[in-house]
C-alpha positions in Angstrom: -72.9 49.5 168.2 -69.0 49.3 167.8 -67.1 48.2 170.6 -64.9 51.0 172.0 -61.4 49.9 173.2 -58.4 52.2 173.9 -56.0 52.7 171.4 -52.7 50.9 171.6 -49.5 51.1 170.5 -49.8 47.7 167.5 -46.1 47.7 166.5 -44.2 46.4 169.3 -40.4 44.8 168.5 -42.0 41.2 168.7 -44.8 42.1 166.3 -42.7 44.0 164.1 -40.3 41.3 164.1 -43.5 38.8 163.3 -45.0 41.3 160.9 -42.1 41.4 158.7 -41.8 37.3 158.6 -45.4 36.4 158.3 -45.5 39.2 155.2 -42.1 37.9 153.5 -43.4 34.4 154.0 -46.9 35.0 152.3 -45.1 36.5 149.3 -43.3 33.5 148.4 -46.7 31.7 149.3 -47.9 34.1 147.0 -45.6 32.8 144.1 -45.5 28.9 144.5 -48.8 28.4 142.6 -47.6 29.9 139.7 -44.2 28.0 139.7 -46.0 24.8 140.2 -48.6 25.6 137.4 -45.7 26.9 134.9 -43.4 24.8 136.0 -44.6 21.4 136.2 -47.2 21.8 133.3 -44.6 22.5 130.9 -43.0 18.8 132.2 -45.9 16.2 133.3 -49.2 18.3 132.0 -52.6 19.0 133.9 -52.5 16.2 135.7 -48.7 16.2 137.1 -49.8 19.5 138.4 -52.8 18.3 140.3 -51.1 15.3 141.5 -47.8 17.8 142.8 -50.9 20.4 144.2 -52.9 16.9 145.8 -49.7 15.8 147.5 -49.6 19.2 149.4 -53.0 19.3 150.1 -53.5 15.7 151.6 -50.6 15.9 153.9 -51.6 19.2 155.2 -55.2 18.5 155.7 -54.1 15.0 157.3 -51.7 16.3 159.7 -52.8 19.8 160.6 -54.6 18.1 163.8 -51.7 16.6 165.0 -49.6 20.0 164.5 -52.1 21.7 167.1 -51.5 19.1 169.6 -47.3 19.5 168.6 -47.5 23.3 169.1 -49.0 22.8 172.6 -46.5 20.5 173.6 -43.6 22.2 172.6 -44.9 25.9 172.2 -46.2 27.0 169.2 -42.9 29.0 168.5 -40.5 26.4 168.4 -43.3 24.3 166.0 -43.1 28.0 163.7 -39.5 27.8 163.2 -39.2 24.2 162.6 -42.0 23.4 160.0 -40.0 26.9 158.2 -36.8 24.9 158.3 -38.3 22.2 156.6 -40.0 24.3 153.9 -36.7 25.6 153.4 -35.1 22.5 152.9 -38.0 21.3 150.6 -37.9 24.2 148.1 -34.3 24.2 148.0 -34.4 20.6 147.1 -36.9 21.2 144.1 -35.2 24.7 143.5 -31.8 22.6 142.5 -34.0 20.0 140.6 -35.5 22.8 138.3 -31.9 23.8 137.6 -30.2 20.4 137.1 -32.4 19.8 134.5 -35.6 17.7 134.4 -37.0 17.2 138.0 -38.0 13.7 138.5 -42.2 13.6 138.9 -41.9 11.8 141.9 -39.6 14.4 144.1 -42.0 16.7 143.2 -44.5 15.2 144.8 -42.6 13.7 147.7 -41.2 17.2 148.3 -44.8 19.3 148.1 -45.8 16.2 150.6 -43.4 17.5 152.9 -44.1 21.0 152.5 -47.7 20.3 152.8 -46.0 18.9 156.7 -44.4 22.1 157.4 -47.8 24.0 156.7 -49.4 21.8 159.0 -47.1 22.1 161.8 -47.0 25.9 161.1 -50.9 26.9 160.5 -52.1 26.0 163.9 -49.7 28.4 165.8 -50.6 31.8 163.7 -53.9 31.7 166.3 -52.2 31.2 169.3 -49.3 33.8 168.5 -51.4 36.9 167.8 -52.1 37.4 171.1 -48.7 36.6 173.3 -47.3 39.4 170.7 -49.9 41.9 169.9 -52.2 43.8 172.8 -55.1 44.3 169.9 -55.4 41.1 168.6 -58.2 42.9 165.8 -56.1 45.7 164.6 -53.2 43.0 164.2 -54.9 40.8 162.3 -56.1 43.2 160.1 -52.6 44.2 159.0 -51.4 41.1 158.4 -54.7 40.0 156.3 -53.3 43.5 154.0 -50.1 42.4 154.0 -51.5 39.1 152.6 -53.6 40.7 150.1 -50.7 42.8 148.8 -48.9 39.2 148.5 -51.9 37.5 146.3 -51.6 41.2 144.6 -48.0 41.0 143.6 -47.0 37.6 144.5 -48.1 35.9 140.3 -46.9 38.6 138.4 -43.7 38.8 139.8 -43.3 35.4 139.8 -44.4 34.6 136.4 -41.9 37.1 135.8 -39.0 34.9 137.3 -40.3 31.7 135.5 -40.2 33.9 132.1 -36.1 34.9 133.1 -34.7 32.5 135.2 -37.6 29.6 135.4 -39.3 27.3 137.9 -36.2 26.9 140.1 -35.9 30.3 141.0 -39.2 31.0 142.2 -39.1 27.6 144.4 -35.3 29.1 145.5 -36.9 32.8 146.4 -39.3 31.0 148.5 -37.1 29.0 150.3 -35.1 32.3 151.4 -39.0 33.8 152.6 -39.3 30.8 154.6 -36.0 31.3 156.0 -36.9 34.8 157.2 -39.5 33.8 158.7 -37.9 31.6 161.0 -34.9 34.2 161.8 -37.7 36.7 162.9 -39.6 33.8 165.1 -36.3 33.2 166.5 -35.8 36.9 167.4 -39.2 37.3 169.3 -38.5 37.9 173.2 -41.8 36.0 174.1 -41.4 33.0 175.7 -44.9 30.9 175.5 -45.4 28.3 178.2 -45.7 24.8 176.3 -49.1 22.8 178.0 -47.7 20.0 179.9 -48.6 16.7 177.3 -50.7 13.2 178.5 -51.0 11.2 175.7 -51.9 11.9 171.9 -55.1 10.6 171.4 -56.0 12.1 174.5 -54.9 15.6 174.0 -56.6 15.0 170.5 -60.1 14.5 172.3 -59.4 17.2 174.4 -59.3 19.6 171.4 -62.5 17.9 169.9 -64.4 18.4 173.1 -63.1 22.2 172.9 -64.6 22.5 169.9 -67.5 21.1 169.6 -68.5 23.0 173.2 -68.6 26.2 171.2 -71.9 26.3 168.6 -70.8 29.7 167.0 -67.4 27.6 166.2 -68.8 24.3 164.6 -71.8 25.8 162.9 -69.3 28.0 161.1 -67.4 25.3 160.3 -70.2 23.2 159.4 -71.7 26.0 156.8 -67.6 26.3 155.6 -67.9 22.5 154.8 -70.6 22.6 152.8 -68.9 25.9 151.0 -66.3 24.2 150.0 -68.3 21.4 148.2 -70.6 24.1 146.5 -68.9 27.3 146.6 -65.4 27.7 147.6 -64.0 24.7 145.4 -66.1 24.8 141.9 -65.3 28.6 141.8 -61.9 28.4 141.0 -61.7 26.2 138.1 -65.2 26.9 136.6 -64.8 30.7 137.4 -61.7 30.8 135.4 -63.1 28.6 132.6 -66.0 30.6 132.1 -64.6 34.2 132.2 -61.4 33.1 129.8 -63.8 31.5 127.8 -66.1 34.5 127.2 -63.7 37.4 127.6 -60.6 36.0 127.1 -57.1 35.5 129.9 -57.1 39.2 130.4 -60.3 39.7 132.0 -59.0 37.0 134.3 -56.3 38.6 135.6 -58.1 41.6 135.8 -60.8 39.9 138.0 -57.9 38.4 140.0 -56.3 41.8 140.7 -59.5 43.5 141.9 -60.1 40.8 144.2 -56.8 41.9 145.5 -57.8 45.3 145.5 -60.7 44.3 147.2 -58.9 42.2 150.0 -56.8 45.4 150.8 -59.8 47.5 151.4 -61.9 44.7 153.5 -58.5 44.3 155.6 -58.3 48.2 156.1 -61.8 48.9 157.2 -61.4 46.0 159.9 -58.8 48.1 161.5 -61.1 50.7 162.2 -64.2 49.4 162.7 -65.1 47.4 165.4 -68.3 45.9 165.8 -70.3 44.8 169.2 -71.2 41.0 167.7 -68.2 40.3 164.6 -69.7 37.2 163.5 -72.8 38.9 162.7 -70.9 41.5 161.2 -68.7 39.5 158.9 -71.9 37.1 157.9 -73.4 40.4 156.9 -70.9 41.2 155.1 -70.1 37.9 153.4 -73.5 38.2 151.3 -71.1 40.7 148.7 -69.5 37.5 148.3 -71.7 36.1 146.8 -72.2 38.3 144.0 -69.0 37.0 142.0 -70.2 33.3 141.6 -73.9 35.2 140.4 -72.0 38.1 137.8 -69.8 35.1 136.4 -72.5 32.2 136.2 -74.5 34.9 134.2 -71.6 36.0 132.0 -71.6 39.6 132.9 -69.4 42.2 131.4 -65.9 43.1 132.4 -66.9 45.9 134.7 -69.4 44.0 136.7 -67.5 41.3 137.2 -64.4 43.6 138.5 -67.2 45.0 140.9 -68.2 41.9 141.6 -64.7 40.7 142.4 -63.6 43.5 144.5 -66.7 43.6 146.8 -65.8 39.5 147.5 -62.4 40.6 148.4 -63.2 42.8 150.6 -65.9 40.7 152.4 -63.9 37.7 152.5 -60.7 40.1 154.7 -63.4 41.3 156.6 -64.7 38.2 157.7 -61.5 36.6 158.1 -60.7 39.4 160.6 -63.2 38.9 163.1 -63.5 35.1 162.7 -59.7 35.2 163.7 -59.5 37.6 166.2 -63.3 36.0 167.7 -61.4 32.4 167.7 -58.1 34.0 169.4 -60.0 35.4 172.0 -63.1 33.8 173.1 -60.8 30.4 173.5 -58.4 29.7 176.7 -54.9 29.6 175.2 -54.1 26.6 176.7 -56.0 24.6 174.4 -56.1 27.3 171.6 -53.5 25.5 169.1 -55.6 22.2 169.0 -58.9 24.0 168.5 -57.1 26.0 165.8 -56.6 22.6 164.1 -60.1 21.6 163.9 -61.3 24.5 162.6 -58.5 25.1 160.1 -58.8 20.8 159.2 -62.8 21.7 159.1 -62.4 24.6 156.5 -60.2 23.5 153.7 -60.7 19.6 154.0 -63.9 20.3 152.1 -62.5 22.2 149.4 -60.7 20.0 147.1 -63.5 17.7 147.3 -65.2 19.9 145.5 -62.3 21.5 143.1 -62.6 17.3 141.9 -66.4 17.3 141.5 -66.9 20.7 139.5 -65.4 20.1 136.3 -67.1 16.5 135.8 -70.4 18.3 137.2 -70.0 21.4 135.3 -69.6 19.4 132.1 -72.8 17.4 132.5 -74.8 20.1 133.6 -72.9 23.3 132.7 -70.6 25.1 134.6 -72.6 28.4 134.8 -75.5 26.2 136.9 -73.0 24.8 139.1 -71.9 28.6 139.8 -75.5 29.3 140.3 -76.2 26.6 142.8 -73.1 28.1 144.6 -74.6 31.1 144.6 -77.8 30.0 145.9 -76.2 27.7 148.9 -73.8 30.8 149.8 -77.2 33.0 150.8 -78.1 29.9 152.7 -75.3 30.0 154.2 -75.2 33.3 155.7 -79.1 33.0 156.6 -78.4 29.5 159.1 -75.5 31.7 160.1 -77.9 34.7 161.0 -80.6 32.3 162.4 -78.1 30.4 164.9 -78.0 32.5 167.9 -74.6 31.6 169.3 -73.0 33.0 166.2 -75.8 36.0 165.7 -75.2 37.2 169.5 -71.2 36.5 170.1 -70.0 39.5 171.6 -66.8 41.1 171.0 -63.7 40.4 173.9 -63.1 44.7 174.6 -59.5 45.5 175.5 -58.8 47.4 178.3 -56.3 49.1 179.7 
């Protein structure tokens, strides 16, 4: 049974005004990988890339805590607008470096460090903003997980493009400018949140942990994400890629990549519309389509199954992400909202370059199409503790009302 709610007006001045900055900030999100890969590869190689890429991903998964305790001392807002100064500052920095000449390796990585700061003082305020702006906290994030799909969509091609005419620099200069919109359109919004009045920070940083760990739908989630990003979520990536270019070639990559996108869209539109009684049941449900790309591509299935297979995961993975968002947004008291934002967020992507590191030197010993497989297998495993724990089986749905 679907939850029935009245249906509100979604684009408000503030949310427009947030719309439009989260959407231009995701495309130039969108388009950093592809500078970093082209960019610094043609410099310092395969491993000058994953050092530049680690740098990011250490700083943000190290500090990401401390930004949801930051965002409830000083509002979540003012946090937004800062850490988008700094990215500014940070890709304009590299942005002149890649047209100088020869960036130096180690600005590079000092600057993705930095940037990897700004996401983590950023990341934990997208929770806690939804619902000061939007009255359907649902419907909004479903539009903004399109929007973001639509970004991944367009996002590489158009900046391979600009690497191709103008190179590196202005891809990391492009970006700088989506980061500055963004913080012109936080500094528009009219809402005014109310910063938590601060003790001390290892106290506050408790307070958060006891938050979370009070809810069992929130940590088993997290729990069954950590293990995903061991088995699942990291080895995909580079053994995905290394197994469908090396049986049908770059193309079929891309075209995998772009019905994923496809796929995202779709997932993102039927969350506006459908709105079920329990969501974390529902999205569990619907995460077992997931896991039919790491099964089509461990068995080396032709191009149209794994385009199926690649679509039906995007569209699983937007739907989920829908109603864990909007189930995290309102089942937890905004006051401590921001900090329990950072666990989860520090809980779901610490896990995942762990194993990014492992699957190659895994794959290599025992093959990278068994490593898929035993991704595969783990991911139903997954969604059946999921569907066995009843906290996350029977979490009901927070109805709007008028």
């Amino acid at each position: 049974m679907a939850v029935v709610v009245a249906r509100r007006a979604l684009w408000s001045r503030d949310f427009s005004l947030y719309f439009v900055g989260r959407s231009v900030a995701l495309m130039g999100d969108a388009m950093v990988p592809i500078a970093v890969t082209l960019g610094v590869l043609r410099l310092y190689g395969a491993v000058g890339v994953g050092v530049v890429l680690a740098a990011w991903m250490a700083s943000f998964g190290g500090l990401v805590l401390f930004g949801g305790v930051f965002a409830d001392w000083f509002t979540a807002r003012k946090m937004m607008i800062g850490a988008d100064l700094l990215r500014v500052v940070t890709h304009l920095v590299v942005a002149f470096a890649f047209f100088a000449g020869r960036p130096a390796l180690w600005l590079l990585i000092v600057m993705s460090a930095l940037s990897g700061v700004g996401a983590a003082l950023f990341q934990p305020g997208v929770n806690s903003m939804i619902p000061q702006i939007a009255e359907d906290p649902q419907r909004a994030n479903a539009v903004l997980r399109v929007a973001d799909a639509i970004a991944r969509l367009l996002g590489p091609g158009l900046a391979g493009a600009m690497v191709l005419v103008g190179g590196a620099g202005v891809v990391y200069a492009v970006n700088a400018g989506t980061f500055a919109v963004s913080a012109l359109c936080l500094l528009a919004l009219r809402v005014r949140l109310v910063a938590v009045t601060g003790s001390k920070l290892v106290q506050d940083l408790r307070e958060g942990w006891r938050e979370f760990r009070s809810r069992t739908w929130m940590w088993s989630v997290i729990l069954v994400w950590s293990v995903y990003g061991i088995t699942l979520f990291g080895p995909s990536w580079p053994l995905g890629a290394e197994l469908v270019t090396g049986s049908l070639g770059e193309g079929a990559y891309v075209a995998g990549v772009t019905a994923e996108g496809v796929g995202s869209i779709v997932g993102g539109l039927v969350a506006m519309r459908y709105r079920p009684a329990r969501p974390l049941f529902s999205g569990a449900l619907a995460m077992i389509a997931f896991m039919g790309m790491p099964l089509v591509i461990a068995l080396r299935l032709p191009l149209p199954y794994i385009m199926t297979a690649m679509v039906l995961a995007g569209a699983a993975w937007a739907f989920w992400s829908v109603m864990w968002a909007t189930s995290v947004q309102t089942q937890v008291p905004g006051e401590v909202l921001n900090r329990v934002t950072a666990y989860e967020v520090a809980g779901s992507v610490l896990s995942i370059p762990i194993g990014q590191a492992l699957a190659p030197v895994v794959g290599a010993r025992l093959g990278a199409d068994n490593v898929l497989l035993f991704g595969f297998v783990t991911g139903l495993l997954g969604i059946v503790a999921l569907l066995a724990t009843p906290a996350v089986r029977n979490l009901r749905a927070v109805p709007k009302t008028e």
